[in-house]
TIRO-2110 file (N, C-alpha, C; in Angstrom, 1 decimal):
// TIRO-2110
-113.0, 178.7, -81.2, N, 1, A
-112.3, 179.2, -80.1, CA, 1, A
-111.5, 180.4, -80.5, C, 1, A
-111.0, 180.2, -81.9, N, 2, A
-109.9, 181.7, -82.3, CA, 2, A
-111.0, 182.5, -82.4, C, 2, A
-112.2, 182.8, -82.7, N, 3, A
-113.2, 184.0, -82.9, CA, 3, A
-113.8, 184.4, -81.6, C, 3, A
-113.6, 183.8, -80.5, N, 4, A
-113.2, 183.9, -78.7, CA, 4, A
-112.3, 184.3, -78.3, C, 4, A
-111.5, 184.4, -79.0, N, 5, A
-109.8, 185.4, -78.4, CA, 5, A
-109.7, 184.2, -77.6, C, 5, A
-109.6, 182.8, -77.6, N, 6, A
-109.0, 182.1, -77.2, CA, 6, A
-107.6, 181.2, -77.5, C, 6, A
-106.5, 181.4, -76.9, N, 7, A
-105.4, 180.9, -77.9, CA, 7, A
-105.3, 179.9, -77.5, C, 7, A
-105.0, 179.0, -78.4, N, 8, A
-104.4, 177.6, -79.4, CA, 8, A
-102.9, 177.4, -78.2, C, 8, A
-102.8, 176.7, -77.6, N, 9, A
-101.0, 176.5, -77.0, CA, 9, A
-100.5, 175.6, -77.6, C, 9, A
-100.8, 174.4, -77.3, N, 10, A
-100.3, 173.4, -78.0, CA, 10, A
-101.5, 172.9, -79.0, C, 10, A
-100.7, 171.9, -79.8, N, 11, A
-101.9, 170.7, -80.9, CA, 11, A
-100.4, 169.3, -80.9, C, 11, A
-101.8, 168.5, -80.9, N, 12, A
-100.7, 167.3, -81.5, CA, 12, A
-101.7, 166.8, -82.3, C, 12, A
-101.3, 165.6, -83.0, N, 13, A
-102.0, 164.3, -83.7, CA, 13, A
-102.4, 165.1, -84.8, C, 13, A
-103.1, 164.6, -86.1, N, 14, A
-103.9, 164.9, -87.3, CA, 14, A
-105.4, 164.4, -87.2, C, 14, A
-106.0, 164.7, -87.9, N, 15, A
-107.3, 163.9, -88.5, CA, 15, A
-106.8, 162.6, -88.8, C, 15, A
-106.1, 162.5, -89.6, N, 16, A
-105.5, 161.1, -90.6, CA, 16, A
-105.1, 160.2, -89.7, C, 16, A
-104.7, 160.8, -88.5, N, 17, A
-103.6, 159.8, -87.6, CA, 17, A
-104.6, 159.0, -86.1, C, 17, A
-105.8, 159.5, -86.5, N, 18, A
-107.0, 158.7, -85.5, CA, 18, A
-107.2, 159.8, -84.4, C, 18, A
-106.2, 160.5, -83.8, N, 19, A
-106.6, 161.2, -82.4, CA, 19, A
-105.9, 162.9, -82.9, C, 19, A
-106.0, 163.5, -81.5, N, 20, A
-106.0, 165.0, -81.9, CA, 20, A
-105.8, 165.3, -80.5, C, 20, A
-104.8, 166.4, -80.1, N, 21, A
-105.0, 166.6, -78.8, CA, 21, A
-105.0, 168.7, -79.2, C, 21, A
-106.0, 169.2, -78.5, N, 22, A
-105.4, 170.7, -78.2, CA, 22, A
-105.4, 171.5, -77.1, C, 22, A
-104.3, 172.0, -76.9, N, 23, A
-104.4, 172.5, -75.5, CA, 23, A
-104.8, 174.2, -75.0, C, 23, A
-105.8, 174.4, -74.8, N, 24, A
-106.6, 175.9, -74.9, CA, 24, A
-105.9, 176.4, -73.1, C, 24, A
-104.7, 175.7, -72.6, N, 25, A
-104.5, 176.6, -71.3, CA, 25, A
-105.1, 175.7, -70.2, C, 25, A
-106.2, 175.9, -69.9, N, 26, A
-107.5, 175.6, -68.7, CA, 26, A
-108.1, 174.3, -69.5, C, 26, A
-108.5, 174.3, -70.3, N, 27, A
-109.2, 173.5, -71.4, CA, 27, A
-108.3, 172.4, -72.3, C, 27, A
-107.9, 171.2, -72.7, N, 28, A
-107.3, 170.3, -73.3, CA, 28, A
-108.7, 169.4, -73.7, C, 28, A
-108.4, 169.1, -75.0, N, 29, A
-109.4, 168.4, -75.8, CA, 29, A
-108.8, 167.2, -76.6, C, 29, A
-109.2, 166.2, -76.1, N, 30, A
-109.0, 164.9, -76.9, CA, 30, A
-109.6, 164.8, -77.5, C, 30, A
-109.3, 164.2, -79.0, N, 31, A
-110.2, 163.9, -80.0, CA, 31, A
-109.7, 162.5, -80.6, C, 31, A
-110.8, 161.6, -80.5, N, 32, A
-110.1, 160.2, -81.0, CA, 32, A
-111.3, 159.3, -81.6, C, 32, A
-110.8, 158.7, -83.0, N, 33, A
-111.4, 157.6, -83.6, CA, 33, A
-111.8, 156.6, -82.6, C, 33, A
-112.9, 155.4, -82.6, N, 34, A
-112.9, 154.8, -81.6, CA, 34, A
-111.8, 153.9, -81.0, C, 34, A
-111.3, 153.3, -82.1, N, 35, A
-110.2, 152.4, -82.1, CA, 35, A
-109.1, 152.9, -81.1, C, 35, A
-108.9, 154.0, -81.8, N, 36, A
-107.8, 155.0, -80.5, CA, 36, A
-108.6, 155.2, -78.8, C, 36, A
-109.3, 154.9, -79.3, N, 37, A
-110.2, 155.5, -77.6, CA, 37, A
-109.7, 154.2, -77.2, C, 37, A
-110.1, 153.0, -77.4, N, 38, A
-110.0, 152.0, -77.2, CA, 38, A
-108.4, 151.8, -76.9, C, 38, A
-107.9, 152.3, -77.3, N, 39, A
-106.1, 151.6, -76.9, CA, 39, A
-105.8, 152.7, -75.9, C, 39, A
-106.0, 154.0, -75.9, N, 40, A
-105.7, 155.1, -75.0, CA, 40, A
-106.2, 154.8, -73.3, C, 40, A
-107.6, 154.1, -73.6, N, 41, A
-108.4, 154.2, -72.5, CA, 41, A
-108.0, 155.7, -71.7, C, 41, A
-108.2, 156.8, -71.9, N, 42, A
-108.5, 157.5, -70.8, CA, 42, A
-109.0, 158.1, -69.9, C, 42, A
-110.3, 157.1, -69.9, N, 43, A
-111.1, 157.1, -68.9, CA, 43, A
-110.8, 156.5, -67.8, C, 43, A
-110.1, 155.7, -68.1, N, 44, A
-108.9, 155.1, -66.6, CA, 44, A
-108.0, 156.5, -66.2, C, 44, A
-107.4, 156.7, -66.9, N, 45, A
-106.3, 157.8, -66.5, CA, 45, A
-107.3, 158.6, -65.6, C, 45, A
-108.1, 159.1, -66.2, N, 46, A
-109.1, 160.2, -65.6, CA, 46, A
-110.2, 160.3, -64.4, C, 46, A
-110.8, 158.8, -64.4, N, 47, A
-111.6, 158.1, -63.5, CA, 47, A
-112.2, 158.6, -62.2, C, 47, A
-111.1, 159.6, -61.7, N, 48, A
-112.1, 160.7, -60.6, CA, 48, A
-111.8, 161.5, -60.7, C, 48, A
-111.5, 162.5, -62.4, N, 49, A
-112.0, 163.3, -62.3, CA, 49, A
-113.8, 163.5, -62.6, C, 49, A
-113.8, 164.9, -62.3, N, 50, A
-115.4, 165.7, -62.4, CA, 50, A
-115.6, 166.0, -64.1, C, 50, A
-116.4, 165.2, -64.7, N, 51, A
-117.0, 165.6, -66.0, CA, 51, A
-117.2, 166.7, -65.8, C, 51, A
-117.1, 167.6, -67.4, N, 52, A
-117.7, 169.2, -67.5, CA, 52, A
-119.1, 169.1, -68.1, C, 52, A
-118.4, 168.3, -69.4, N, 53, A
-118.7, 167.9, -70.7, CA, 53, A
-118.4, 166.5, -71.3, C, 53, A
-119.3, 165.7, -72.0, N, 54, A
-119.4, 164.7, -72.3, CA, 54, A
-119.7, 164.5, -73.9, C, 54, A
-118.9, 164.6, -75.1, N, 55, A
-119.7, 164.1, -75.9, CA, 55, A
-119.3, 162.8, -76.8, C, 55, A
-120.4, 162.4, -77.3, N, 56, A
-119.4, 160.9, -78.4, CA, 56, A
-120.4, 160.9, -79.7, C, 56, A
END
């Protein structure tokens, strides 16, 4: 994204700590071990919204 002149706003979480959040503005990216996926459920939170992008 930084080689896109896209900036970075926020970050939370590590690698080590199971999840990862970053927030590109328009764009926020969750990144989570399964286990974390599994306690977070965000797919509830989210449920109608419109997928862009899907990966696992």
């Amino acid at each position: 994204m930084k080689n896109k002149g896209i900036v970075l706003h926020h970050k939370e979480g590590t690698p080590d700590s199971g999840w990862m959040l970053t927030d590109f503005g328009s764009v926020i990216v969750h990144i989570f071990t399964a286990i974390e996926r599994d306690y977070y459920q965000l797919e509830m939170v989210w449920d109608k919204a419109i997928p862009i992008t899907r990966i696992q």
